[in-house]
One Martini backbone bead per residue (centre of mass of N, CA, C, O) as a GRO file, in nm:
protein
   71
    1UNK     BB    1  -0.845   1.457   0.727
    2UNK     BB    2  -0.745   1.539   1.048
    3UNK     BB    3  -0.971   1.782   1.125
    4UNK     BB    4  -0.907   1.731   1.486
    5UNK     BB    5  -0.596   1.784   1.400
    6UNK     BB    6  -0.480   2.039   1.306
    7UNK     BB    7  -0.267   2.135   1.458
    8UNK     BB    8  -0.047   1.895   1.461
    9UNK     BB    9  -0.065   1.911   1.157
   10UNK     BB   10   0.067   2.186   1.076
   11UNK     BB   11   0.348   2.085   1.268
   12UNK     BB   12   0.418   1.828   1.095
   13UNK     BB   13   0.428   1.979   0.843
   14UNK     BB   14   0.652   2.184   0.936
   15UNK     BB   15   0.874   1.972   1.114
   16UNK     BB   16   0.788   1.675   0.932
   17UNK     BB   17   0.926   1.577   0.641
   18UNK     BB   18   0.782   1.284   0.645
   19UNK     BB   19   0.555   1.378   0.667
   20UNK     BB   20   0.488   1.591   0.448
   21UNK     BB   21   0.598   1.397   0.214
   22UNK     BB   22   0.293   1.230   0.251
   23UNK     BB   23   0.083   1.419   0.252
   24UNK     BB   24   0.150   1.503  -0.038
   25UNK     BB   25   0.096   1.263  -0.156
   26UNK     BB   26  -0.189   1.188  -0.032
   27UNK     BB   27  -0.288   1.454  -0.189
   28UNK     BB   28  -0.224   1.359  -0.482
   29UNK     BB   29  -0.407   1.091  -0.483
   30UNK     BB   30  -0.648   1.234  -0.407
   31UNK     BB   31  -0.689   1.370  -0.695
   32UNK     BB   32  -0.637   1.115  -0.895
   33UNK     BB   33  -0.914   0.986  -0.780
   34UNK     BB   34  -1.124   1.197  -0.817
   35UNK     BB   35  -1.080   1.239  -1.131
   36UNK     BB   36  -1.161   0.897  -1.161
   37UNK     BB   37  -1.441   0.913  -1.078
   38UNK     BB   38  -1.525   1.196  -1.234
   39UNK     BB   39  -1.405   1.124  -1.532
   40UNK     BB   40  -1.196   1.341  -1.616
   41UNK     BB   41  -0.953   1.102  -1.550
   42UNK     BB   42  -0.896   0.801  -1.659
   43UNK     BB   43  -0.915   0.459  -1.566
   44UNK     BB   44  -0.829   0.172  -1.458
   45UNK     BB   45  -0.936  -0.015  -1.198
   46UNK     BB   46  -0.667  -0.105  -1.122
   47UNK     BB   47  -0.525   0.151  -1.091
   48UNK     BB   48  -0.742   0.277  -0.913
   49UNK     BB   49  -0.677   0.104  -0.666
   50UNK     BB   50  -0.386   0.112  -0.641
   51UNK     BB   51  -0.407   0.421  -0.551
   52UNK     BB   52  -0.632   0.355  -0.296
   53UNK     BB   53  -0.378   0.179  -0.139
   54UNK     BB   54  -0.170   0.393  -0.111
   55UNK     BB   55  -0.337   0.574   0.050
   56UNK     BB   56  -0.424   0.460   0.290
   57UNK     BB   57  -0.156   0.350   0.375
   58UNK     BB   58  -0.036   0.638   0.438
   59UNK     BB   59  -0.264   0.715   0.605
   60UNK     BB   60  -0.148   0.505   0.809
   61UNK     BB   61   0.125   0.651   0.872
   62UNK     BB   62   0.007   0.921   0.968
   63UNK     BB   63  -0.115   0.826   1.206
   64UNK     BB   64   0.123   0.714   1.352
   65UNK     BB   65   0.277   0.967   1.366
   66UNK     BB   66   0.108   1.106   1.510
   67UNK     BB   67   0.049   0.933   1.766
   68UNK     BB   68   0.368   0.992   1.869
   69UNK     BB   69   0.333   1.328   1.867
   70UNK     BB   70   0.120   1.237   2.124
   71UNK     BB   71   0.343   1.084   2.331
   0.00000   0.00000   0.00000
């Protein structure tokens, strides 16, 4: 997810709770939807779409946050 920006990735989840905190529940989302496209742990459609609007959200939180610490 933004590995051309590894340092400032890093850096916010180092000093920034609310990045850390998005990061890891994303961090979440991204194994629970992969287990369940791999079907590990099956899931009916509307939940796992579910997760994956979740994870998105989050997606744009950390990018608008990452774009901030880089103003």
């Amino acid at each position: 997810m933004f590995e051309h920006h590894q340092d400032l990735l890093e850096e916010l989840i180092n000093k920034n709770e609310d990045f850390r905190r998005n990061y890891d529940r994303h961090q979440e989302l991204d194994k629970r939807v992969t287990a369940a496209e791999l079907g590990t742990a099956p899931m009916e459609d509307l939940a796992l779409n579910q997760l994956k609007k979740e994870k998105l959200w989050i997606k744009d939180k950390l990018a608008v946050l990452m774009n901030a610490a880089q103003a």
